[in-house]
C-alpha positions in Angstrom: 0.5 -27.5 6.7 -1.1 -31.1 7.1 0.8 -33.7 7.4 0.8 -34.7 3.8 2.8 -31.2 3.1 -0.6 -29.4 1.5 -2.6 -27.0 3.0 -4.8 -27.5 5.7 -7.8 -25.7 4.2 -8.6 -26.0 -0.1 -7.2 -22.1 -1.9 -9.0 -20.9 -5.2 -8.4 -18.1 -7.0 -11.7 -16.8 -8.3 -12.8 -13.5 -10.8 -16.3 -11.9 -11.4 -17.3 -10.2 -14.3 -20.5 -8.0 -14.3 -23.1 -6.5 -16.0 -22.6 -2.3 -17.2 -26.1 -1.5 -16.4 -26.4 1.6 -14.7 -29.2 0.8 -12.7 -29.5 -2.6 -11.7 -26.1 -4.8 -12.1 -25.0 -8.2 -11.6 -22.8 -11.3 -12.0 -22.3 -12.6 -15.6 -19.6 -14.7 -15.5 -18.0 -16.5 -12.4 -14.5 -18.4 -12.0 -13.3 -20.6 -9.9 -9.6 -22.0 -9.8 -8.2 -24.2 -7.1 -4.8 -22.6 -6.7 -2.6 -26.2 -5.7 -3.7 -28.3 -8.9 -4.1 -25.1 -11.1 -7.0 -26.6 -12.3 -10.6 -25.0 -13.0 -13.3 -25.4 -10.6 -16.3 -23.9 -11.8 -17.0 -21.7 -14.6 -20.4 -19.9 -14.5 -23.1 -17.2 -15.7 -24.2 -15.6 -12.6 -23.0 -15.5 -9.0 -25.1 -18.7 -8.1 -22.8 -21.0 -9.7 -19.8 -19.2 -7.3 -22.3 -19.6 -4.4 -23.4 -23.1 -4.8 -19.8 -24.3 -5.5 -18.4 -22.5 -2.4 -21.6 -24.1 0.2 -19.9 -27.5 -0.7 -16.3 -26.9 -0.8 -15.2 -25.6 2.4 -12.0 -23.4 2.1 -10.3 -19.4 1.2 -11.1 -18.1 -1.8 -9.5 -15.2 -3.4 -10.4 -12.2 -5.2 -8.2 -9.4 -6.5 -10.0 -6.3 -5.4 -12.4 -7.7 -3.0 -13.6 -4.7 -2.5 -15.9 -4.6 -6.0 -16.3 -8.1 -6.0 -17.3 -8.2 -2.8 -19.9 -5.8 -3.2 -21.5 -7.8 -5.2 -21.5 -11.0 -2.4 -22.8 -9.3 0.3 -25.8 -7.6 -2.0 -26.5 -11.5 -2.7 -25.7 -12.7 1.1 -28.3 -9.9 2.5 -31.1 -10.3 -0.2 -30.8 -14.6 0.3 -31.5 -13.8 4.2 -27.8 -14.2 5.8 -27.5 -12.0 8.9 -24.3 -10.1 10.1 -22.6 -11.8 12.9 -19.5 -11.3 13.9 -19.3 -14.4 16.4 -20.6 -16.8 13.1 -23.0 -18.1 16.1 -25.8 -19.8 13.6 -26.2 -21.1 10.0 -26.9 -18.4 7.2 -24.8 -16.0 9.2 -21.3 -13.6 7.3 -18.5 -11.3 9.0 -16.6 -8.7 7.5 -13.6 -6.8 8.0 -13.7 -4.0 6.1 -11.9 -0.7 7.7 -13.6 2.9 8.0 -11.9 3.9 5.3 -13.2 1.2 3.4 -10.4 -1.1 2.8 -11.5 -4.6 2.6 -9.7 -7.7 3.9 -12.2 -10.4 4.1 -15.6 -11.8 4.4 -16.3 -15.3 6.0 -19.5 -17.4 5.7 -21.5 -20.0 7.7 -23.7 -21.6 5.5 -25.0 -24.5 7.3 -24.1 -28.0 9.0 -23.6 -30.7 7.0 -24.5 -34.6 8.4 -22.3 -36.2 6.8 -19.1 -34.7 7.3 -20.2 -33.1 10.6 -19.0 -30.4 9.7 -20.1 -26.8 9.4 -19.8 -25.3 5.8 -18.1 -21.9 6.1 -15.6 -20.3 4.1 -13.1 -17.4 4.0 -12.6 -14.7 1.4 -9.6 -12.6 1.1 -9.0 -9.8 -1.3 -5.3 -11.1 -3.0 -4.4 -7.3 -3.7 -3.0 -7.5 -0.1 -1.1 -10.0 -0.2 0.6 -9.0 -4.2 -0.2 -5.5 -4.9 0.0 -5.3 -8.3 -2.5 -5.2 -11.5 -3.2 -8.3 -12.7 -1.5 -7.6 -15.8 1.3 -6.7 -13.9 1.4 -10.1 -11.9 1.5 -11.9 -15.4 4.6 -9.5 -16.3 6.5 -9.7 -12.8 5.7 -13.8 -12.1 6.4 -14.8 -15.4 3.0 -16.7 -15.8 2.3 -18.8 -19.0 -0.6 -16.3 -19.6 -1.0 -13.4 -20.2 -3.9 -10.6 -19.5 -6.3 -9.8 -22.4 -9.2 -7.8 -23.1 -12.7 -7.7 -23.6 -15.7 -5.3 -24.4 -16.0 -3.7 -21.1 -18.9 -1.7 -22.3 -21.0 -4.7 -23.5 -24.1 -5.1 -22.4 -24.7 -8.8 -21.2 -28.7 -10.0 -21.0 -29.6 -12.4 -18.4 -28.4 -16.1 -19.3 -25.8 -14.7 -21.6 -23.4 -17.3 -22.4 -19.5 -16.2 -23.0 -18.1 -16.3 -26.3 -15.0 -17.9 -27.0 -13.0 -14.6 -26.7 -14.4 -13.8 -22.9 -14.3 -17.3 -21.8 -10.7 -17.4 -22.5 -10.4 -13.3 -20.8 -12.1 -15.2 -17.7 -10.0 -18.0 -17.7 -6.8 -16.1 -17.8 -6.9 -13.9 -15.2 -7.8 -16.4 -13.0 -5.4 -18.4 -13.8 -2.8 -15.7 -13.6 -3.8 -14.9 -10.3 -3.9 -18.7 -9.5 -0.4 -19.2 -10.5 1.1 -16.2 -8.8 -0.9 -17.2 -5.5 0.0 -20.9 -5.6 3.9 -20.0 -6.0 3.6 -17.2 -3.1 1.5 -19.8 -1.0 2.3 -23.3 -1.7 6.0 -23.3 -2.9 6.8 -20.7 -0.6 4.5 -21.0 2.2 3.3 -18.0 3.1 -0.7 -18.5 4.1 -1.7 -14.9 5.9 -3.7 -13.1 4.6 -1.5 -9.6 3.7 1.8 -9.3 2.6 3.0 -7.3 5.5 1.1 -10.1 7.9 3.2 -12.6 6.2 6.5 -10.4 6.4 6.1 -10.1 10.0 5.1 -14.0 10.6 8.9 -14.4 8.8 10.6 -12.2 10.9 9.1 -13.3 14.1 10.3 -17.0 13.4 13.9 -15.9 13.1 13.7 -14.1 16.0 12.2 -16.8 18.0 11.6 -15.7 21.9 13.8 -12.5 21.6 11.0 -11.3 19.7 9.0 -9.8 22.3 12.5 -9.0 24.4 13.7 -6.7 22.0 9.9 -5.2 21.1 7.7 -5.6 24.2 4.7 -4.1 24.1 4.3 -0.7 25.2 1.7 0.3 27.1 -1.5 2.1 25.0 -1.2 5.7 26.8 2.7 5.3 25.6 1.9 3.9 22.1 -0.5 6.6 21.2 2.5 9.5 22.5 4.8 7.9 20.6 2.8 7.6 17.2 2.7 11.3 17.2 5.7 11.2 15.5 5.3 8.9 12.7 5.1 10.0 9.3 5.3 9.0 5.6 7.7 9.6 3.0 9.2 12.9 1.8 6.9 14.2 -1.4 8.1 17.8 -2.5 7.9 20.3 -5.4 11.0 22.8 -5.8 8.8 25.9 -5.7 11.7 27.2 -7.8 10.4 24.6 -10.4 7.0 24.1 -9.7 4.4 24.9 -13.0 6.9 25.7 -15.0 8.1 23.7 -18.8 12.1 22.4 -17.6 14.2 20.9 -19.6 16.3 17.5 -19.6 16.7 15.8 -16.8 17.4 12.3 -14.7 15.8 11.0 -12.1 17.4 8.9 -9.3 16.2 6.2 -7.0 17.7 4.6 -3.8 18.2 0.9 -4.1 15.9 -0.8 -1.3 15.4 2.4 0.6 13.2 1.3 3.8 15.8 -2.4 3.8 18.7 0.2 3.7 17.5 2.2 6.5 16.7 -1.6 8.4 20.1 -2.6 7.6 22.4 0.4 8.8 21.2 2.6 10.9 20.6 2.5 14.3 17.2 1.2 15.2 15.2 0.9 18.4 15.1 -2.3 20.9 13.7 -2.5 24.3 11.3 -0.7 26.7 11.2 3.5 25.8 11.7 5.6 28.5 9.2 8.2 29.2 10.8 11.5 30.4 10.1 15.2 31.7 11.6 18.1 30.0 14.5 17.5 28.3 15.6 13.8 29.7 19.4 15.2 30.1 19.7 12.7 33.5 18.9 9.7 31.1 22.2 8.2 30.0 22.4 9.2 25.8 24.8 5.9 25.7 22.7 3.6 26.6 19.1 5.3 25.1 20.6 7.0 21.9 17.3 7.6 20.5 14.9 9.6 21.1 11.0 10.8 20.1 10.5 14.2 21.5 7.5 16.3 22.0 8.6 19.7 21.0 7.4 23.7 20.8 9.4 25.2 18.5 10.0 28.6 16.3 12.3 28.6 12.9 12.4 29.4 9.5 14.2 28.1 6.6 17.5 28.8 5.5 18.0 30.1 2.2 18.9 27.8 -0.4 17.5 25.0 2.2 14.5 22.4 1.9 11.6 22.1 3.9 11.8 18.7 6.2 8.6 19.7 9.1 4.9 19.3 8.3 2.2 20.5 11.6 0.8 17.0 11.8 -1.8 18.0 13.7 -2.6 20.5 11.4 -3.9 23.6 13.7 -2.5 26.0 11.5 -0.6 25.0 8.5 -2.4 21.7 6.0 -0.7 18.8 7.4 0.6 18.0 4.2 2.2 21.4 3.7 5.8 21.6 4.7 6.8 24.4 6.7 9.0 27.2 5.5 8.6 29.8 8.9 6.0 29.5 11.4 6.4 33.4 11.9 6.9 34.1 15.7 4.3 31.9 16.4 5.6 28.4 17.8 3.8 25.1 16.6 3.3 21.4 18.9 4.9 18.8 17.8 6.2 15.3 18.1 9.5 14.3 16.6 12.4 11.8 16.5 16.1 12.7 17.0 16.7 12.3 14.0 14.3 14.6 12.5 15.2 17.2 15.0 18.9 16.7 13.9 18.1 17.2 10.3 15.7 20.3 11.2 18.8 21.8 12.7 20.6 21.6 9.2 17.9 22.9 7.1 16.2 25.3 9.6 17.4 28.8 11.9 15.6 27.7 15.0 14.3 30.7 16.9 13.4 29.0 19.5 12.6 25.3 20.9 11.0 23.7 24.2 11.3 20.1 24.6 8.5 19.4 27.2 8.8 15.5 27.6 9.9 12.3 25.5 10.9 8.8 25.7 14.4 7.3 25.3 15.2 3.8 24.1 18.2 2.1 23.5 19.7 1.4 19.9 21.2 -1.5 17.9 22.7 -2.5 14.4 21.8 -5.6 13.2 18.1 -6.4 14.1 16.8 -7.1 10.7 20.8 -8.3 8.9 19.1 -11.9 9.0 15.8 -10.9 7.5 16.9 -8.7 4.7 20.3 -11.2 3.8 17.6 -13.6 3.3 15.5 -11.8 0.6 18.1 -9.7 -0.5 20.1 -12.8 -1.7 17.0 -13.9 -3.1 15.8 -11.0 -4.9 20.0 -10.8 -6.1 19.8 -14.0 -7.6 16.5 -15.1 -8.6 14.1 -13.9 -11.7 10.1 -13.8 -12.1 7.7 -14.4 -9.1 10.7 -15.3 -6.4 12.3 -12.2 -7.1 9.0 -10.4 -6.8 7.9 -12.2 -4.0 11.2 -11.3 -2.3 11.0 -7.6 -3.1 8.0 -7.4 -1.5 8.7 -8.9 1.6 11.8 -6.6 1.5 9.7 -3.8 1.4 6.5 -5.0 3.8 7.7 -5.9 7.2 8.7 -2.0 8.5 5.0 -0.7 8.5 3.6 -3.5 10.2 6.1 -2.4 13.1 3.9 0.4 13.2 -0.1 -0.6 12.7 -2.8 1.3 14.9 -4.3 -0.7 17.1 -7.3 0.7 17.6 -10.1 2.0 14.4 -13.7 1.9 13.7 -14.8 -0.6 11.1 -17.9 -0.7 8.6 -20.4 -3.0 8.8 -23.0 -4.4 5.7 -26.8 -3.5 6.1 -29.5 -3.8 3.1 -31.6 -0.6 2.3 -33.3 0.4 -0.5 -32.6 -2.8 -2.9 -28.6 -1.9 -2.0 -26.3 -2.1 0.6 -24.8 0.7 2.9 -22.7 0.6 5.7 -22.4 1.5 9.1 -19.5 2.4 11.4 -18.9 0.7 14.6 -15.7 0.3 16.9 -13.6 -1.8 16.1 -11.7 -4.6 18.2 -8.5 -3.9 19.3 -5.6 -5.5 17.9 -2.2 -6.0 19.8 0.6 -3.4 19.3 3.5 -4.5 17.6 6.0 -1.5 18.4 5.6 1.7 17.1 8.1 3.3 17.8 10.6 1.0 15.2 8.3 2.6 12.5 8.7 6.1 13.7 12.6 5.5 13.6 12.6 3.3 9.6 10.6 6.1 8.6 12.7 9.4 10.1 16.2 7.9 8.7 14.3 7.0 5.3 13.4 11.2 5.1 17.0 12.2 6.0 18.2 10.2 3.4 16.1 11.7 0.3 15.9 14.8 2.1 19.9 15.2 2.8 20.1 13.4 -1.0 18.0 16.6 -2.5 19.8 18.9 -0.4 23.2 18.4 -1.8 21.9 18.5 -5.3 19.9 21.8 -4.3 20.8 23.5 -7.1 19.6 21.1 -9.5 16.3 19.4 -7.3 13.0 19.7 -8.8 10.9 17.2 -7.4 10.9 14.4 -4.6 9.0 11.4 -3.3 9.3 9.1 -0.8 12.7 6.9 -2.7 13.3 9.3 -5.5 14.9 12.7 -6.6 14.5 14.5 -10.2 17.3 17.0 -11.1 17.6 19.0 -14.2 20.3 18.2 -16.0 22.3 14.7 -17.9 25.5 14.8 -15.9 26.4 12.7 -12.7 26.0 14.4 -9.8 29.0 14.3 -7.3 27.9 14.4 -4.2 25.6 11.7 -4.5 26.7 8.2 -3.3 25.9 6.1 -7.2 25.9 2.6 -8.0 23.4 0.3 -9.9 22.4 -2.2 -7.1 24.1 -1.3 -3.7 22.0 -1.1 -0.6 21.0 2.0 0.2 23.1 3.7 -3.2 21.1 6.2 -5.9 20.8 4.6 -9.4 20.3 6.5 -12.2 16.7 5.2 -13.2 15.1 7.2 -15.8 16.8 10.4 -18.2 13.9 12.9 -19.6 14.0 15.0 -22.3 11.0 17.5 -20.7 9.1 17.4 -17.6 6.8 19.9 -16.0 6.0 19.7 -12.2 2.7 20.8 -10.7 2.1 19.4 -7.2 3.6 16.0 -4.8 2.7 13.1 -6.9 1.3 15.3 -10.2 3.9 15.1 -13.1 4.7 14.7 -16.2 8.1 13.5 -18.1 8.6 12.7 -21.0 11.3 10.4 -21.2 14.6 9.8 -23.6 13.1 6.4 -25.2 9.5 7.7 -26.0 7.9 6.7 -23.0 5.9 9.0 -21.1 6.4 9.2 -17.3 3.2 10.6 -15.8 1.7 10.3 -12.1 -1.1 11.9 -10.8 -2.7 10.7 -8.3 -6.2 9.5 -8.8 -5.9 9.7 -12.8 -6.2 6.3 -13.5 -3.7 4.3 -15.7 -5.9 3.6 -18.8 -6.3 7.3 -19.2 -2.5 8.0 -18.9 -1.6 5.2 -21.7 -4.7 6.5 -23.6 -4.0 7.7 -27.6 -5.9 10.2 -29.1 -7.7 9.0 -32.8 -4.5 10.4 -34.6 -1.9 8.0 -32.0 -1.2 10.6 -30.2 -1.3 10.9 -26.3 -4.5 11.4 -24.6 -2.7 13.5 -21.8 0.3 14.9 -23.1 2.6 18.3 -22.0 0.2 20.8 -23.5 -2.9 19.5 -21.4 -1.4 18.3 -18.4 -1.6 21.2 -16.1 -3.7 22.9 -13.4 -7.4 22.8 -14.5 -7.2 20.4 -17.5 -10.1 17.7 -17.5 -9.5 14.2 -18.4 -12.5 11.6 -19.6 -12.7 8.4 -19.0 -12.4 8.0 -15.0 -14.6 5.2 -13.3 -15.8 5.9 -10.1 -17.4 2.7 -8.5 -21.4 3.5 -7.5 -23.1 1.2 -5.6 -26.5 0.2 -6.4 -28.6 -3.0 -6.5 -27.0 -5.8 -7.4 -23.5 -4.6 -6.3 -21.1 -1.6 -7.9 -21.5 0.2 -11.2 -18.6 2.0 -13.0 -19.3 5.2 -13.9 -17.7 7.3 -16.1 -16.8 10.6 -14.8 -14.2 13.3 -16.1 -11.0 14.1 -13.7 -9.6 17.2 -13.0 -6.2 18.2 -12.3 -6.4 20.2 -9.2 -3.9 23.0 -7.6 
């Protein structure tokens, strides 16, 4: 902050919208709001009018889903002359970071020095989806914004000098200025100015822990670190094979309240320097290192009536998103916390284990209880964009514990009229501590996992902070309550479902609604309506096989990305 309370550099929330052409596509409409006053910048027909307005006004400009949008600024940067480099050394120079896998943060660009100000005119562009990960429409729903989204003719054509009609200027405007809104509330009333949600989470928890900070998570040495990550995984996702393909009947599904916060408020979590160890690290005191992440060969099989909690990571000889049922005489390699190896013990026979080496670390309560009181009382007591900005911090500060410090990036070259890109190293960033991921994310399995196990009977399907049972009535032995840390609520009752794979179903819910996730079918074709006002995807079509229209797959091509319409397939 300056010392007038604003920001220190000018924020604008900004939206392209381009031309359908499958060929050759560009900007037709560019929009610029400055996020503080809420006021609009610049409204224009082609992506000059962004250009020109950002070489005078020095400051971050956001876009949500920098990745298309950015496309189409770095196929204008490369053809105007500007030159990839990442020190910024010289005028008409850019700088990405954009990940191997394509994930893209932000660009920054050094037009030239201006005289008068003696300054250099340079700007940064950040992609807003990392910092509120929601649709835009949902933004408008969740922060409570005076507008909301609309629609437009996505399939218009657009000739060059096209001015909008009344109808898209007022599309444009709006989702800018939803964006704006949700960004100046998250940013100026609240303060948060990095540039991802979990960046921002961290920078919050690191000034309430001050200098004992780095005491309680010094950073471990890179050979360590890269051990230790072995053993970090995701959530639980899981079918009931029982279940699996097959038409069931009513049902409820159940959710934990604040599952990854629960996990950070009660259990016992990892401080301090890990211990590395030979064998089986018997001679290091369990009282004062309680926790452990051991590297394991080890033979079992599932008990009956039992679920599956151990997926080969590595993936030598099972998929490493399969979870393992009996590995058959034949051992597999693996890294693992105590607490996985704990719950292993209850759902496996173990035929035989070697613990070859580990590290041990000492364990506290407590070392978020300041963090998560804070948000917690705010998400408890507020409505609209605080309580949304609360949940997500809430939910954002665990992973960051665990970021890899080390990844190739992707780089922006012209060829052929379009632009490609190259893989190089990347820089190294500095470790946070690993190993407090490994631990958040091994108690947040046992949870579901121990959740689904003592509803075995009636389990269908699992993921990550949720379990689906057949069946209306209460279960027992399930600790319920509507909004207690770490409780199951009751959140949805079905009246069919059918389950074909982790993250592919289909319910069909007690109001009407229809509750259907697959991943990669996008949500306009799920809410789609067949002529009649039927559903598009519905329980006779949604299975193995079945191919959906509608799907647009982003091509790149001169001028920047083209959506093309392709058909999706529900695979095995």
């Amino acid at each position: 902050m300056d010392s007038k309370g604003g920001l220190k550099e000018r924020r604008f929330a900004c939206d392209f919208e381009t031309e359908v052409d499958s060929k050759k596509t560009r900007v037709w409409a560019s929009i610029i709001v400055d996020i503080e006053s809420l006021t609009l910048e610049a409204l224009d027909t082609s992506i000059y009018g962004f250009m020109n307005y950002a070489k005078r006004n020095n400051g971050i400009y956001y876009f949500h889903n920098l990745k298309y949008d950015g496309a189409f600024i770095l196929d204008h940067l490369l053809k105007e002359g500007y030159k990839f480099d990442e020190d910024l050394s010289k005028a008409k120079t850019f700088r990405t970071l954009i990940t191997s896998d394509g994930a893209f943060y932000s660009l920054e660009i050094k037009f030239n020095y201006n005289k008068k100000t003696r300054k250099w005119q340079r700007v940064k562009i950040y992609d807003s989806l990392k910092i509120i990960p929601l649709s835009i429409e949902a933004i408008a729903k969740a922060f409570k914004t005076p507008m909301l989204k609309g629609e437009i003719d996505y399939k218009k054509h657009h000739r060059e000098g096209y001015r909008p009609d009344f109808n898209e200027t007022s599309y444009i405007l709006n989702d800018a200025m939803i964006l704006a809104h949700a960004l100046h509330e998250f940013i100026i009333d609240e303060g948060n100015t990095k540039m991802t949600i979990a960046s921002n989470a961290l920078s919050y928890y690191k000034g309430l822990q001050g200098s004992y900070f780095r005491k309680n998570f010094p950073i471990i040495d890179e050979a360590d670190d890269a051990l230790i990550r072995k053993a970090y995984r995701g959530g639980w996702c899981y079918v009931n094979p029982l279940y699996a393909n097959k038409k069931i009947g009513e049902g409820i599904t159940l959710d934990v309240n604040s599952l990854y916060p629960a996990v950070m408020y009660q259990d016992l979590l990892p401080y301090g320097v890990p211990l590395y160890f030979k064998g089986e690290g018997k001679e290091i005191s369990e009282t004062e290192y309680p926790l452990r992440v051991y590297h394991v060969v080890i033979d079992l099989k599932l008990k009956g009536e039992h679920l599956p909690t151990l997926q080969d990571k590595a993936g030598f000889r099972f998929l490493s998103t399969e979870y393992i049922t009996n590995t058959e005489d034949e051992p597999i390699d693996t890294w693992l916390t105590s607490v996985d190896l704990e719950l292993i013990k209850e759902q496996y026979d173990i035929n035989y284990i070697d613990i070859v080496e580990g590290y041990a670390v000492a364990g506290s309560h407590g070392l978020f209880k300041d963090y998560i009181d804070h948000f917690g009382g705010i998400k408890a007591t507020s409505v609209g964009g605080r309580r949304t900005i609360a949940k997500l911090f809430l939910n954002s500060l665990y992973g960051k514990f665990a970021t890899n410090p080390v990844g190739d990036l992707k780089i922006p070259y012209l060829k052929e009229d379009r632009v490609f890109y190259k893989r190089v190293p990347g820089n190294d960033i500095e470790l946070v501590y690993t190993i407090m991921g490994v631990f958040i994310t091994a108690y947040a399995r046992a949870r579901t996992i121990r959740t689904a196990q003592a509803v075995y009977k009636r389990f269908t399907y699992a993921d990550t902070d949720s379990v689906h049972l057949i069946g209306k009535e209460r279960p027992l032995d399930v600790d319920i309550h509507e909004s207690r840390i770490g409780a199951w609520k009751i959140e949805e009752s079905f009246t069919k479902a059918y389950y074909i794979r982790p993250k592919t179903y289909y319910e069909l819910l007690d109001n009407g609604n229809l509750n259907i996730t697959c991943a990669g079918l996008p949500k306009s074709i799920r809410s789609k309506l067949n002529k009649d006002g039927t559903p598009y995807v519905n329980m006779d079509n949604f299975k193995k096989g079945s191919i959906f229209e509608g799907k647009l797959m982003p091509i790149i091509i001169p001028g920047g990305i083209y959506l093309k319409e392709v058909n999706f397939t529900i695979k095995a």
